[in-house]
Backbone as CSV, one residue per row, in Angstrom:
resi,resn,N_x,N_y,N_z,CA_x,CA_y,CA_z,C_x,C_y,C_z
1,UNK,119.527,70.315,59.388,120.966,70.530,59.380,121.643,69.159,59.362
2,UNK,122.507,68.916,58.606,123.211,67.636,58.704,124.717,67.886,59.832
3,UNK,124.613,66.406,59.521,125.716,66.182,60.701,127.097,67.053,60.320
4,UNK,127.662,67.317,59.427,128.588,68.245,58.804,128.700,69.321,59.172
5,UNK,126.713,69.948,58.474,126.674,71.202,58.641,126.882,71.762,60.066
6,UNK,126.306,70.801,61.098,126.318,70.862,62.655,127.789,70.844,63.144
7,UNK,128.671,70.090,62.518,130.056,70.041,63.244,131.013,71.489,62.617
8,UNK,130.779,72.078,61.410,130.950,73.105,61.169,130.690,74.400,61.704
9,UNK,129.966,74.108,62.327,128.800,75.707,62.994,129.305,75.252,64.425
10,UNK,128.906,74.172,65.016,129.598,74.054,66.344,131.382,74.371,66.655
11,UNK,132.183,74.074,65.481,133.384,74.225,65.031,133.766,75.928,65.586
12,UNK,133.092,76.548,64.573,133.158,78.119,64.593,132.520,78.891,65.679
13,UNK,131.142,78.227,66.314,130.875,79.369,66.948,130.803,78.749,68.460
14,UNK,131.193,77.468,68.792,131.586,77.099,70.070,132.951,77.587,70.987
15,UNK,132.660,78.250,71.796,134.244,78.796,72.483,134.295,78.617,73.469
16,UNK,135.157,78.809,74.236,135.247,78.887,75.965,136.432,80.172,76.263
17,UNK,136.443,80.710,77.151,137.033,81.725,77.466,137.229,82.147,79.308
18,UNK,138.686,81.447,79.603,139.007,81.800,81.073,139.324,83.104,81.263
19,UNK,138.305,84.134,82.039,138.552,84.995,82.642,139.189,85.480,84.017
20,UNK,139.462,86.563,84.873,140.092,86.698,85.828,138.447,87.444,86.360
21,UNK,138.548,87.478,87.419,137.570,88.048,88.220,137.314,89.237,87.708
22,UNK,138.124,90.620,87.184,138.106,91.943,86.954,137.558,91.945,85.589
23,UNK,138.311,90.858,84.474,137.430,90.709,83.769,136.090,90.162,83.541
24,UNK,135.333,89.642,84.227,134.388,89.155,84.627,133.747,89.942,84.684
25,UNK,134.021,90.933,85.405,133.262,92.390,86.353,133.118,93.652,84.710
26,UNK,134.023,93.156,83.988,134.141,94.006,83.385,132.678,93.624,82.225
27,UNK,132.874,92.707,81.576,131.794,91.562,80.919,130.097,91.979,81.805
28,UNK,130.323,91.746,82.654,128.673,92.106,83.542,129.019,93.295,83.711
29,UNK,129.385,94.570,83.497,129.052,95.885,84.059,128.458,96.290,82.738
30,UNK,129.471,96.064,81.623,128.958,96.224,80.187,128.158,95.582,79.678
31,UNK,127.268,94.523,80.151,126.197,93.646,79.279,126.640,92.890,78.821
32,UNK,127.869,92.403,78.982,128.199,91.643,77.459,128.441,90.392,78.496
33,UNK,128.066,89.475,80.176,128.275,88.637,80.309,127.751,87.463,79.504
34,UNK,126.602,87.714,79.297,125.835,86.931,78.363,125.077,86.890,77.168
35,UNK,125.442,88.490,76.740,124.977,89.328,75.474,126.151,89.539,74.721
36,UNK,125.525,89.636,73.079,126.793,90.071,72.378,126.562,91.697,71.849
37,UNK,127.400,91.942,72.232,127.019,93.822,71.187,126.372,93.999,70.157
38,UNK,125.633,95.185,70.455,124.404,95.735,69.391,125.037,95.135,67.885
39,UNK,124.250,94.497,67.107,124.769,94.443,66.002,124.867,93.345,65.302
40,UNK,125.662,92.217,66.338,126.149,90.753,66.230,124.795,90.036,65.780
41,UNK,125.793,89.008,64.660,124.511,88.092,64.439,125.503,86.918,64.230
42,UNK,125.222,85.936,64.431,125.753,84.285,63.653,126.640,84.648,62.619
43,UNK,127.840,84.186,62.662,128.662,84.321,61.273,129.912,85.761,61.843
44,UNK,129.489,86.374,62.539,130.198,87.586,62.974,131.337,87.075,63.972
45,UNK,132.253,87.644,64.455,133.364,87.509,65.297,132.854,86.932,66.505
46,UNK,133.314,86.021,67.043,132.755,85.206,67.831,133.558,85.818,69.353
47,UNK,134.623,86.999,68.987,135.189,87.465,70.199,134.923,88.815,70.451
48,UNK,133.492,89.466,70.048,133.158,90.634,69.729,132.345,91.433,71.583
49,UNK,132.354,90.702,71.979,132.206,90.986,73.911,133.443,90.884,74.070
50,UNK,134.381,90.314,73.879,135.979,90.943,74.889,136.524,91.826,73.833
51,UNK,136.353,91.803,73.028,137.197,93.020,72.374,136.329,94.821,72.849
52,UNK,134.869,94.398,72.845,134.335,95.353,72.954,134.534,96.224,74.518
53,UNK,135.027,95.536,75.320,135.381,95.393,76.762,136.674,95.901,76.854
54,UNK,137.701,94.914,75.800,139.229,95.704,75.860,139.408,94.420,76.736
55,UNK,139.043,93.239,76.627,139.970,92.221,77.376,140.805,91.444,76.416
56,UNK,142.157,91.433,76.641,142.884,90.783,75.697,142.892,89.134,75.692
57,UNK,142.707,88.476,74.573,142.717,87.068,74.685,143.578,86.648,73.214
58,UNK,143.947,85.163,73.488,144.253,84.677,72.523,143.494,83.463,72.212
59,UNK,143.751,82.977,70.402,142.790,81.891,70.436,143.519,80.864,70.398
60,UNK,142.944,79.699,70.956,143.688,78.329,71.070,143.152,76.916,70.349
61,UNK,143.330,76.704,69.481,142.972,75.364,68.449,143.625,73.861,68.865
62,UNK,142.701,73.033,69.310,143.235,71.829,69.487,143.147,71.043,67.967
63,UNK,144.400,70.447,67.614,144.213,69.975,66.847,144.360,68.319,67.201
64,UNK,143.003,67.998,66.942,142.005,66.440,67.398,143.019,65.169,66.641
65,UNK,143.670,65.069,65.357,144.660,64.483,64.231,145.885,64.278,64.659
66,UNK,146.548,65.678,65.568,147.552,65.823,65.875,148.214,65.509,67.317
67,UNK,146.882,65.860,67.970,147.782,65.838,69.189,147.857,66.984,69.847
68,UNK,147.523,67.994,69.177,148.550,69.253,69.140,147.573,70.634,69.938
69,UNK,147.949,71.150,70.579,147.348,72.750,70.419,147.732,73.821,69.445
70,UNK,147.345,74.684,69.129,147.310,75.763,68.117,147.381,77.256,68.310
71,UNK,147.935,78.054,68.762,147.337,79.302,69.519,148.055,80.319,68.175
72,UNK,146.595,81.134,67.850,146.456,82.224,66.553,146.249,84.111,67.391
């Protein structure tokens, strides 16, 4: 993998996600603290455990050029 291909893939499928305790509970009751739903592979929705859960999130993009945050 080149250095590109690596900052691309780390790009897309690196996330972080602050939960509240209930959601937390919710994530480990359903499997999905550290599993992704039947199905998921690389390339697929990278928010496919909280949606599958019903936890609402938004996404947030730092932009590194700018300065800036991003929220989609």
């Amino acid at each position: 993998m080149s250095r590109n291909e690596l900052h691309n893939y780390l790009e897309t499928n690196l996330i972080g996600c602050i939960v509240t305790k209930e959601e937390n509970e919710l994530l480990k009751n359903s499997g999905y603290e550290s599993e992704m739903p039947d199905g998921w592979s690389f390339g697929d929705d990278v928010w496919a455990r909280y949606q599958a859960t019903g936890i609402e999130y938004f996404q947030v993009n730092w932009n590194k050029r700018k300065g800036t945050v991003v929220t989609e």
